[in-house]
Every structure is written in C-alpha cells, then in structure tokens.
N, C-alpha and C positions, 0 to 999 in steps of 0.2 A: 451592473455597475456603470456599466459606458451609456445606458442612458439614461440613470441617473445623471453623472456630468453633464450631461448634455440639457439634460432639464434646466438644473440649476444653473447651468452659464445662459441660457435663455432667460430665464429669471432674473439674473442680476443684470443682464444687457438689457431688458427691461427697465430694472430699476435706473440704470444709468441714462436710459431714452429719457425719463420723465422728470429724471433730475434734470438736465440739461434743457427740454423745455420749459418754457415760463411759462405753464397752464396752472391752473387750480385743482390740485388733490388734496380732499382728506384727512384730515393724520389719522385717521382712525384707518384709510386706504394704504397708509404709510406703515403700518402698525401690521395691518394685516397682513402685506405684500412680504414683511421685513419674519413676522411669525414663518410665514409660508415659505419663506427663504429658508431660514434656521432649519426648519423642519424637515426639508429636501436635504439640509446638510446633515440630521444628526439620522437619517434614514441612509444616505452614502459612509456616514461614520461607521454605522450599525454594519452593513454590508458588506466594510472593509473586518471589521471584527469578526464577521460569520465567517469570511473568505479565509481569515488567517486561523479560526481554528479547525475550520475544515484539513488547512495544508497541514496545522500540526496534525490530525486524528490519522491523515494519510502517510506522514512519515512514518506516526508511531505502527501504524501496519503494515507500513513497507520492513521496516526494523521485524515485524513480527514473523512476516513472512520470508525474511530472509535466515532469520534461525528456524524456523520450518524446515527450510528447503534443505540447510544444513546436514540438522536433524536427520530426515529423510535418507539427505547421501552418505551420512554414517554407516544408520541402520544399513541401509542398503549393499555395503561394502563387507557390513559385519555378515549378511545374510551371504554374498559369495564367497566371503572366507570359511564360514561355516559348512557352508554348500562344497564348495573343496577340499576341506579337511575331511567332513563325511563319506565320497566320493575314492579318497585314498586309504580311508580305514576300509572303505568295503573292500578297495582292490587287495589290500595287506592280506583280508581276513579270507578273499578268495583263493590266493597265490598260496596261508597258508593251510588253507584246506586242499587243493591240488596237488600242494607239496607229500601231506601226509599221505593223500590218495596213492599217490606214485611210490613214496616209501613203503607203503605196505603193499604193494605191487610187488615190489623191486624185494623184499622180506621174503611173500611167497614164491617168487621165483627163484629167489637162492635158496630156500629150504627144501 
C-alpha cells in the first residue's frame, strides 16, 4: 500500500511539473499520464478493499477462536469434575468394602 502512495504522489508531482512548465505535450501524453494516474488509484482503492476484508476474515476468526478456547475450558473443567467425582466413588466403594471386611472380621471373632 505504502508504495503504492508513493507511486502515485510521484505521478501527480509529475503531472504538476509539466503543468507548470510551458513545454509542449500531447494530449494524447495528457490522456495517457491522467489513465495511468487513475489507474494507480483504483489499484490502491483495490488494496484498500483487500486490506479491509482481510481484517474482517481475521476478526471473524479471532471471534471463532475465542469460543474454541472457551469451549475447550469448559470441557476441560467438566473432565476434572468428572475425574473427581469418579475418584471419590472409588474411595466410598473401597471404604465400603473395608468396612464389610472388618465386620465380618469383627462377626467371626465374636461368634
């Protein structure tokens, strides 16, 4: 984009040299100069438009990637609650298996 402008401000500071001398040009040189001017602009127009739908396609991915990430730390919370709830049914289910161990322990030793 930046030299782009930079083209086109050369161009027109051109046009402005040739206006201001009193030489003899063309108008077909006038014509040409003034196309190839246009031309430079509607190619920086063009660039300005690619640029801004580039930033939209980048928003709309950053937006997608931040419900991703979301997403992600849900699941991921979901998976340690899970993970700990599972973790305390196994203790429950070993405490009461120990427990009945030692009752029928405690059964044969008083009978």
């Amino acid at each position: 984009m930046a030299a782009l402008d930079a083209h086109l401000e050369r161009v027109r500071a051109e046009q402005r040299r040739i206006g201001n001398e009193v030489t003899e040009i063309s108008v077909t040189e006038l014509r040409a100069r003034q196309a190839y001017a246009e031309h430079i602009e509607a190619q920086q127009h063009a660039g300005a438009g690619e640029v801004a739908r580039c930033e939209a396609d980048v928003a709309v991915r950053r937006d997608a990637l931040g419900a991703a990430t979301r997403e992600q730390q849900t699941l991921e919370r979901l998976k340690e609650r899970q993970s700990a709830e599972h973790g305390r049914e196994l203790a429950r289910a070993e405490a009461a298996s120990l427990d009945e161990v030692a009752l029928d322990r405690f059964r044969r030793s008083a009978a």
